[in-house]
N, C-alpha and C positions, 0 to 999 in steps of 0.2 A: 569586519566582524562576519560572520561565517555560524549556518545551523545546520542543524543535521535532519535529513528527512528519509523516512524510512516510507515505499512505496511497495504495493504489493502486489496490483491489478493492471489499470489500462497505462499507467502512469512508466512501467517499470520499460527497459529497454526492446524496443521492439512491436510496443503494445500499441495499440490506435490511439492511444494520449501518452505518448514517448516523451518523458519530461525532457530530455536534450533536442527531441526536436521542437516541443513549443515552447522552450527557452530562446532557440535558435530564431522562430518564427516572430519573439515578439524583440528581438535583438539584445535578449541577455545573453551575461556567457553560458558556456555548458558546466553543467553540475558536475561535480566531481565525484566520478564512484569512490566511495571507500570498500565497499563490499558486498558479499551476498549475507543474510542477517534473517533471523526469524523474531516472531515476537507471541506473545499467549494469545492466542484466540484459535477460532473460528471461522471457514471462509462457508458463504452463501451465494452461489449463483442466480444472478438478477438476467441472464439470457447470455448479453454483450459485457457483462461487464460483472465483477464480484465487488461484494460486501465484507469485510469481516468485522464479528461479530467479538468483541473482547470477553473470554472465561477466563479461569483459574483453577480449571481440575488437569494444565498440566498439557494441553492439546498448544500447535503452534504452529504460526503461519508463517510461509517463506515468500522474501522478498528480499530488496535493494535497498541500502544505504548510501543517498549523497549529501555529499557537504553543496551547500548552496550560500549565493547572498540572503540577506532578510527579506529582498523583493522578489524571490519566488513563491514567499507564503502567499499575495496577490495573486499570482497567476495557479498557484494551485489549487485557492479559493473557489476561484472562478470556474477551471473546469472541473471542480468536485461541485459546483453549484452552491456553497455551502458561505453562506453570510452569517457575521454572526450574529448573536442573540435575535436571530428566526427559526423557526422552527425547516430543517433540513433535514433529509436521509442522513447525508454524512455531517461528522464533528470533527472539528480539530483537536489535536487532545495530542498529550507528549506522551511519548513513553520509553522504557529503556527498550532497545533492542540486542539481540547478543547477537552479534558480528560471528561468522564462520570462523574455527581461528581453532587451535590444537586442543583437545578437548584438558589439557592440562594448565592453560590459559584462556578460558572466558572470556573476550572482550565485550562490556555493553557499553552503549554507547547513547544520551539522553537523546530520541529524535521526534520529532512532529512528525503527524501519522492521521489518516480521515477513518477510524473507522465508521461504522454506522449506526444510528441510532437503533437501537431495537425495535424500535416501536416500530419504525419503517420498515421491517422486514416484507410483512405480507404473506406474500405464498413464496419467497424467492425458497429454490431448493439448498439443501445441507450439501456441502461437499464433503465427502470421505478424504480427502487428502489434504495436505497442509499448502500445495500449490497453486493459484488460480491459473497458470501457464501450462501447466503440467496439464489438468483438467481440462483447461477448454481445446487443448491439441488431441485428445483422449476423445472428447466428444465430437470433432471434425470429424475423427478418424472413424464414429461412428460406433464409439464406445459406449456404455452408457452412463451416463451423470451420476 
């Protein structure tokens, strides 16, 4: 049996918590991309790492869809920090995601997703853009946030 996880931040390929490589690191297998996918929210810059923020006025944020086993939700837990029924920045929470795909066919797809609590925001800043990759290359290069 097989879920689907839709990741947006450090998680995504590439990122300093690259879900295939600490699948890799803790000897699961590698997750299986299905696609690049957006979902309704919000992203928040916390420095190293984003937040997003779930709305409904129609804003969306882009990331990665993989199909995984059910023992990646453990290790996703873990580095999202996020146990349940404690109080945490991030939640675990499903949501549909809509898969890249011909704008005359729609695909979503049900996936588990960390956004963040709101409450935990803090001072993290607003990002203008629906990317956290896009942004924080933006802001190396010296852009401004």
């Amino acid at each position: 049996m097989s879920i689907y996880v839709f990741v947006y931040g450090t998680l995504r390929a590439g990122e300093i918590n690259d879900l295939a490589q600490a699948a890799a690191k803790r000897g699961l297998p590698a997750p299986r991309p299905v696609g690049p996918a957006t979902v309704p929210g919000m992203l928040v810059d916390f420095g190293d790492w984003p937040g997003l923020i779930p709305v409904t006025d129609g804003r969306r944020v882009r990331g990665e869809v993989y199909e995984v086993p059910p023992a990646f939700i453990a290790l996703m837990d873990e580095i999202e920090e996020y146990v349940p029924g404690q109080p945490c920045c991030f939640v675990r929470r499903e949501i549909f995601a809509r898969l890249d795909s011909t704008p005359q066919a729609p695909l979503e797809i049900l996936c588990q997703y960390y956004p963040i609590d709101p409450a935990w925001r803090g001072a993290a800043t607003d990002i203008d853009g629906e990317d956290w990759i896009a942004h924080r290359r933006g802001r190396a290069n010296g852009a401004t946030p």
